[in-house]
C-alpha positions in Angstrom: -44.7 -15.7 -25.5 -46.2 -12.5 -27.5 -45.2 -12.5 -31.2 -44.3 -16.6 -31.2 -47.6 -16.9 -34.0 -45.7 -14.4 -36.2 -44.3 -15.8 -39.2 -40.7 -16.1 -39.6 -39.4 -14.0 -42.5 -38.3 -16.5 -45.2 -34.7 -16.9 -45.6 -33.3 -15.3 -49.5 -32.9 -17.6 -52.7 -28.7 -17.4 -53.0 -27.7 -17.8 -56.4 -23.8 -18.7 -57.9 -22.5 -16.4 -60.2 -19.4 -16.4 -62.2 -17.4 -13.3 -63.3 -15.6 -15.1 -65.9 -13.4 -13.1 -69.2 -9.6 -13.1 -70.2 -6.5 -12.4 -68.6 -6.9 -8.8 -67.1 -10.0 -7.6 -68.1 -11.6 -6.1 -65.0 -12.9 -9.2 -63.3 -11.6 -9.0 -60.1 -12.2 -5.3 -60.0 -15.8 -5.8 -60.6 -16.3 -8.4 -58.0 -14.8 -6.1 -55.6 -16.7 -3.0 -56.6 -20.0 -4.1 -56.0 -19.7 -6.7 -53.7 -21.6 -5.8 -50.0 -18.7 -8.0 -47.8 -15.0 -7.4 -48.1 -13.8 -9.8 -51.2 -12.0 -12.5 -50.7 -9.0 -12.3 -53.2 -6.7 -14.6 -54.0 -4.0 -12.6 -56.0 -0.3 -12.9 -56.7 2.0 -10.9 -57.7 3.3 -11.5 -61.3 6.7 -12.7 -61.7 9.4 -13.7 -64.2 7.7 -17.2 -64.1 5.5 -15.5 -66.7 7.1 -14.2 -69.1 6.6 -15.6 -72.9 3.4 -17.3 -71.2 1.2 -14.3 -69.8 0.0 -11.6 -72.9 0.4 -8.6 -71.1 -0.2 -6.6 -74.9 -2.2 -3.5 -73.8 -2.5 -4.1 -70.0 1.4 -3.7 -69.3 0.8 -2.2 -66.1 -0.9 -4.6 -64.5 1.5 -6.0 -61.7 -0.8 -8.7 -60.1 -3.0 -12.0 -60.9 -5.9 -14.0 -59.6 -4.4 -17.6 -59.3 -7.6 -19.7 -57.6 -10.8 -17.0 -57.8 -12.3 -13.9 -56.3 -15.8 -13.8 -54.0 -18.3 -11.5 -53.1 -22.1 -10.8 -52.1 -24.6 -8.6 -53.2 -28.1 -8.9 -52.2 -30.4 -7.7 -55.2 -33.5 -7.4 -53.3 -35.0 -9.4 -50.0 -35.7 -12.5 -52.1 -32.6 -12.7 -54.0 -28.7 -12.8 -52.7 -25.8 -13.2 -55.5 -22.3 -15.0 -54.4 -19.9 -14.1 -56.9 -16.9 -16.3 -58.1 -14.8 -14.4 -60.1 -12.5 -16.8 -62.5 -8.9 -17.3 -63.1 -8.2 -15.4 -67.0 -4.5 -17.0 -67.0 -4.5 -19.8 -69.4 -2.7 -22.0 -67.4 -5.3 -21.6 -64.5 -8.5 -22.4 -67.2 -8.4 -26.3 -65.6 -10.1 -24.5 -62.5 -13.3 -23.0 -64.4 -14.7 -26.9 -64.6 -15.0 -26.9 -61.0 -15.7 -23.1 -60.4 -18.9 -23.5 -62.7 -21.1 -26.4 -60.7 -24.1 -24.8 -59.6 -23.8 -21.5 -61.3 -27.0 -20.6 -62.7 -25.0 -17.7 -64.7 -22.4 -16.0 -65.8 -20.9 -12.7 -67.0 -18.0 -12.6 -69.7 -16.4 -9.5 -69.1 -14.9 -8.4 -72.3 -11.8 -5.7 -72.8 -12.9 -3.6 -75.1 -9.1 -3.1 -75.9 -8.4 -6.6 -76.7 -12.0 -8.7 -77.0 -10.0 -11.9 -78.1 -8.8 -12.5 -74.8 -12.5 -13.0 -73.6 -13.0 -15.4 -77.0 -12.7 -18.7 -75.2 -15.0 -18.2 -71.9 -17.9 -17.3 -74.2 -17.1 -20.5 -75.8 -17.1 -21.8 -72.3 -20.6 -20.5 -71.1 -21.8 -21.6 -74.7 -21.0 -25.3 -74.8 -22.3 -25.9 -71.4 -25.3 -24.3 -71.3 -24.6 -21.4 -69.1 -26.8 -18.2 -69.4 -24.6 -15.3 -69.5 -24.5 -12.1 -70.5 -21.5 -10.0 -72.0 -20.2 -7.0 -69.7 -17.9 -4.7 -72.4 -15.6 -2.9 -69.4 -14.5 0.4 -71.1 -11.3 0.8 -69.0 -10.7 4.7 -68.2 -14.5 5.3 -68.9 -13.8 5.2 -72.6 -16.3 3.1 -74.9 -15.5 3.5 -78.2 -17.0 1.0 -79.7 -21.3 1.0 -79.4 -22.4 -3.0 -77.7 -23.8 -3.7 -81.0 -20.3 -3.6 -82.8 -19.0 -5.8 -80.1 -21.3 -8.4 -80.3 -20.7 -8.4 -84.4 -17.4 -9.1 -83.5 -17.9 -11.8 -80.8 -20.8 -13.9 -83.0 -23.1 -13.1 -80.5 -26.7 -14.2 -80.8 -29.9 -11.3 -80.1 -30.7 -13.0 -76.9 -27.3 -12.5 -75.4 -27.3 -9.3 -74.0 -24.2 -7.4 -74.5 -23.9 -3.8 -72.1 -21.2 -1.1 -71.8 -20.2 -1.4 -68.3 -17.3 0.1 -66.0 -16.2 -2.4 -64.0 -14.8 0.0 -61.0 -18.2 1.6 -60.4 -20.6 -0.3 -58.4 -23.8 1.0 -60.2 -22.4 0.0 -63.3 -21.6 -3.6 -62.1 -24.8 -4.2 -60.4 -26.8 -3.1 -63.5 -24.7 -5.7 -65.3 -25.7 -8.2 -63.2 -29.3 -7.2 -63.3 -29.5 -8.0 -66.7 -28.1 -11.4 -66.1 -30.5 -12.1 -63.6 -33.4 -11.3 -66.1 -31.6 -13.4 -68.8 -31.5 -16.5 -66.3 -35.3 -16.0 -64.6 -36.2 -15.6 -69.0 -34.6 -18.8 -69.6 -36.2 -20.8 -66.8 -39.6 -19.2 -67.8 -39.0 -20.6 -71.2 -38.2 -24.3 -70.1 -41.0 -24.1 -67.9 -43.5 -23.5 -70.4 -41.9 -26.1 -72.7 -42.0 -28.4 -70.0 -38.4 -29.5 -70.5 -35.3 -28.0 -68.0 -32.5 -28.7 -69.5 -29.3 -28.4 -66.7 -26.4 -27.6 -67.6 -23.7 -29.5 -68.6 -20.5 -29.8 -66.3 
């Protein structure tokens, strides 16, 4: 049969990311701005149940949560596809991150540049297991009034942790964030190559 010699193109690396940050900071917004496939959300509306439990300080009009995750694809070149999990920021809902981070070679802490605290405990997270990640700083209504390098005085942040202004609605934005986390992860493998010693991380 003509063409049967020809090489079959090789199928894409896929790589597990996590979109990860406090309670209503952008996370499922970003997922679903620069994701190629229709996200799969798994929101509910927010109810009474959460009163005295939810901080809603600075993000009172938010009338929905993400109670299990949110995914999405983006392909980033012809070698490289991204599946995106994007966490649950409800405190009561943290027990899932465990189980949402096995296999994820990454992550991005989406902070609110409003209220960073809230995003205090996944960086935390990210940092005790291992977890490459980089720090997306979502200025909500395209307002950034605070330059990255402020931001990552405030979080403790070491040099190599990259820390980028992002919008979370706009899909440029978002991918460029997760560009940079891409570098940050293929930088770290690079490193534990050279030393010889991969260190996995810890679940």
């Amino acid at each position: 049969m003509a063409g049967s010699d020809a090489a079959s193109p090789a199928a894409p690396d896929t790589v597990k990311i996590l979109i990860a940050g406090g309670f209503g900071v952008g996370k499922t917004t970003m997922v679903g701005s620069v994701s190629e496939i229709a996200p799969l959300r798994t929101e509910e509306s927010l109810t009474s149940a959460g009163l005295g439990i939810d901080d809603l300080h600075g993000i009172e009009e938010k009338r929905a949560t993400t109670v299990a995750l949110d995914f999405g694809r983006i392909t980033i070149s012809e070698e490289l596809v991204l599946y995106l999990f994007g966490t649950p920021g409800q405190q009561r809902f943290w027990f899932m991150w465990n189980d949402l981070a096995v296999g994820a070679l990454g992550a991005v802490v989406l902070i609110d540049v409003r209220r960073p605290e809230s995003s205090f405990a996944a960086v935390d997270f990210f940092e005790r297991r291992g977890i490459p990640f980089v720090v997306g700083v979502n200025g909500f209504h395209g307002r950034h009034p605070y330059p990255a390098e402020d931001i990552r005085e405030a979080l403790a942040l070491p040099e190599h942790v990259p820390v980028l202004l992002c919008d979370a609605r706009e899909r440029a934005s978002a991918r460029d964030v997760l560009v940079a986390l891409m570098d940050r992860v293929i930088a770290e493998a690079d490193e534990g190559d050279s030393s010889g010693q991969l260190t996995p991380p810890v679940h």
